[in-house]
TIFIPA-383340 format. One record per residue (C-alpha): x, y, z. Coordinates in pm, whole numbers, plus 50000, padded with zeros to 5 digits. Each point is the difference from the previous one (the first is absolute). Example, Ala and Ser with C-alpha at 12.3 -4.5 7.8 and 13.67 -1.06 7.14 Angstrom:
! TIFIPA-383340
512304955050780;501375034449934;
! end
This chain:
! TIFIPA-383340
500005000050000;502745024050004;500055024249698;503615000749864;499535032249829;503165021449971;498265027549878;497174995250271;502174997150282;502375024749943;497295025249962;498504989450306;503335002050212;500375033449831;496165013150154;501444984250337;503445023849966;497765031449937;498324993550237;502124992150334;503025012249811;503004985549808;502454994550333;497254979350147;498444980449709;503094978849902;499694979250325;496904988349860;499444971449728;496415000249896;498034967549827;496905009949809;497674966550037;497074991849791;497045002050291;496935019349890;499705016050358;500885032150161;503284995750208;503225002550010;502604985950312;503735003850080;502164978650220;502755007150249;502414988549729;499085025249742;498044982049745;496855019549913;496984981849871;497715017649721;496824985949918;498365008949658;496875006350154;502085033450142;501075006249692;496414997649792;498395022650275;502695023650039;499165032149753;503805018750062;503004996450102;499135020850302;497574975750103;502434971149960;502315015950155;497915009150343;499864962849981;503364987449988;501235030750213;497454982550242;501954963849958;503145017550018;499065017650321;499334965950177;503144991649865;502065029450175;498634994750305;500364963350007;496284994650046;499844964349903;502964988650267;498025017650266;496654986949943;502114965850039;501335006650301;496595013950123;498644966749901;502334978550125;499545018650359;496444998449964;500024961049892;502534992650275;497895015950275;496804980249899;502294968950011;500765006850326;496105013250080;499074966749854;501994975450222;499045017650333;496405004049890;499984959949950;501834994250346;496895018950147;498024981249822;496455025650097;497475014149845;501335030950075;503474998149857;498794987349670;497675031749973;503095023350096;501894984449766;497715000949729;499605044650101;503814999649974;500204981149679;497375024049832;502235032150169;503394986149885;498944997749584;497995032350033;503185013150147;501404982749696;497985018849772;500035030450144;503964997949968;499604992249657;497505028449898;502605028750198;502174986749747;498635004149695;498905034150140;503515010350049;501104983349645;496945022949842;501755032450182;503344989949865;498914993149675;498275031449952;503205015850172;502124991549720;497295011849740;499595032650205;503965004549909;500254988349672;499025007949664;496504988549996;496605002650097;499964994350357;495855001949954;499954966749837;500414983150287;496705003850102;498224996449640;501494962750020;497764993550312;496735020849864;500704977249687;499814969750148;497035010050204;497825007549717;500754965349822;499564979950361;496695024449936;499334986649638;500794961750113;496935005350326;497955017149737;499834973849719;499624967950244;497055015950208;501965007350287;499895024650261;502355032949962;503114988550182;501765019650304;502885014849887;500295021350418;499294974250181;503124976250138;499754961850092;501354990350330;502424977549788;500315023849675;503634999349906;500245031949795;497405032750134;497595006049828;499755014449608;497525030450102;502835009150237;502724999349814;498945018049727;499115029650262;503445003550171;502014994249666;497965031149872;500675021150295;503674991150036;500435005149627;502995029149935;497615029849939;502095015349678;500444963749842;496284998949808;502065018549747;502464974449959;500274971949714;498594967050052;501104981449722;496664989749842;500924999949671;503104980050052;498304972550169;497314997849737;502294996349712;502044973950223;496964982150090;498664997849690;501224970849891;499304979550279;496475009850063;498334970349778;501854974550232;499345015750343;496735005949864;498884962349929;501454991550336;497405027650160;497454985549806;500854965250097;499145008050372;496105001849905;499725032750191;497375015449720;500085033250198;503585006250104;501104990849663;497215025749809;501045026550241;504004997349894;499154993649594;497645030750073;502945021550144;502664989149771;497625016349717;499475033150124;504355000349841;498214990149686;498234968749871;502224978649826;499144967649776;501974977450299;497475017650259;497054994549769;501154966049983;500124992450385;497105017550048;498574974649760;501344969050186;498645016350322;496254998849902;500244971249817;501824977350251;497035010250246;497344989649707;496885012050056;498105003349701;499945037950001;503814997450125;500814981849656;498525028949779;501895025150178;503034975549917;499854997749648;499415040749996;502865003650192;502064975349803;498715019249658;501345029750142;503784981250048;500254988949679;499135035849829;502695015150205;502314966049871;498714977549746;503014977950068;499134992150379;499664967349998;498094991450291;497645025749972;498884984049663;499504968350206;498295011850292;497785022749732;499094962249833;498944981750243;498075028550172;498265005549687;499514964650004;498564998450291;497275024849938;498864980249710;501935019949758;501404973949832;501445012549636;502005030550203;501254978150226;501824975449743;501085025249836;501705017250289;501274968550101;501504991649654;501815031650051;501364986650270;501264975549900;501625018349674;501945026450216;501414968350210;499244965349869;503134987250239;497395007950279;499924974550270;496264995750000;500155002949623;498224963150014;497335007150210;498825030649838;500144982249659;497714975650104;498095023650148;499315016949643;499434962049879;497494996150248;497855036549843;499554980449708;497555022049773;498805019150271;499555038449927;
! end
């Protein structure tokens, strides 16, 4: 799963050095990894893990780089060796709490020690949230010195917000609660963090860069592959919500065409007229898209439109006849026999 990328990866470490600066970024060796989530971790030994998720839902640099200036904060202060050693004291303790509550052997001792089991991981968490609190500060602290927008920080979190938003929306469910924190929450919570990374923001840095056009053009090419892994997470809303926002840069015939594997991997009927309208729209921007001749066939197909859809699948297979399901979707043209 790791994406070997020189290009990739050296742009990536390059975001990181703008962002916490050059003396401090060369400690770091950074691994972009092909996970459709939103995440990225570093270890004491100064390997930094990038998920493509990050990546696809970043919309700057300055947004990636509040991120990884995050990592790289829990990094500096040696965040993951303390939250060790806090475990191992905490673990050791309810060894010890363990044995003496069994040599009591009472009704009473087991209750204690099931209150001081409950205290000791919400201690745990607790620990773990002041952390990321203090990486979020020294994140933004490097932004707030550097060259760019320190703001973006926050527009990561309202981001992410608005698609958990999108993802309660289109499976029925309630409006999550993004102020509220779980006894056991690792991280605090999104609403928060978007509030203090606004006020803490370097007042005169709104009128600095933040890279968006860079990242675009970088991104470009890899958005049809992080795409299909969004899609293949069946999360209909999260996934319409980032297609959606990639767009407002500009529809392009690969967008079209995800768009169009979006509504028609869900496949209602309605869902699989939008598809073939969206996949229509891919292949006027590109006529030589490939797969957004074959997802327009066997929409088309699929609505009963059976002449358009062999045809669009015979164009398929004429702009890539090597195809690996070049079988299947012969026979499924076989199979249309006369059928207009």
């Amino acid at each position: 799963i790791v994406i070997r990328d020189e290009a990739l990866n050296n742009y990536v470490k390059g975001v990181l050095c703008k962002s916490v600066g050059d003396d401090r970024c060369n400690s770091v060796r950074i691994y972009i990894l092909r996970v459709p989530l939103f995440n990225a971790s570093m270890s004491p030994n100064g390997t930094m893990r990038v998920f493509s998720g990050l990546l696809l839902r970043a919309t700057s640099e300055a947004e990636l780089g509040a991120v990884l200036g995050h990592e790289f904060g829990h990094f500096e202060q040696r965040h993951t060796l303390e939250r060790f050693k806090a475990a191992r004291k905490s673990t050791d303790m309810l060894s010890w709490a363990a044995v003496l509550t069994s040599m009591a052997g009472t009704r009473q001792a087991y209750d204690n020690f099931d209150s001081l089991q409950i205290s000791v991981y919400g201690g745990l968490a607790r620990f773990g949230r002041d952390q990321e609190r203090e990486a979020d500060l020294l994140g933004l602290g490097y932004l707030n010195s550097g060259r760019l927008r320190p703001h973006s920080a926050s527009r990561v979190w309202r981001n992410l917000i608005l698609e958990a938003e999108a993802s309660a929306a289109s499976r029925g469910l309630r409006k999550p609660n993004f102020q509220g924190i779980s006894f056991f929450a690792s991280h605090p919570p999104d609403g928060e963090r978007v509030n203090y990374l606004y006020a803490l923001s370097a007042p005169d840095g709104e009128g600095r860069e933040d890279g968006a056009e860079r990242y675009i053009q970088t991104m470009r090419p890899w958005l049809p592959q992080f795409l299909d892994d969004q899609i293949a997470l069946n999360d209909f809303g999260a996934s319409e919500f980032l297609i959606n926002r990639l767009g407002e840069n500009g529809w392009s015939a690969d967008l079209w065409r995800a768009r169009g594997d979006l509504f028609r991997s869900r496949g209602h009927p309605r869902d699989l007229m939008n598809a073939a309208e969206y996949y229509g729209k891919a292949v006027a921007l590109d006529s030589d898209l490939a797969v957004a001749h074959r997802g327009l066939g066997l929409s088309l197909i699929k609505t009963g439109r059976m002449s358009e859809g062999r045809n669009a699948l015979e164009k398929y297979l004429q702009i890539k006849p090597d195809a690996q399901d070049a079988s299947m979707i012969k026979l499924t043209i076989s199979s249309l026999g006369d059928n207009k």
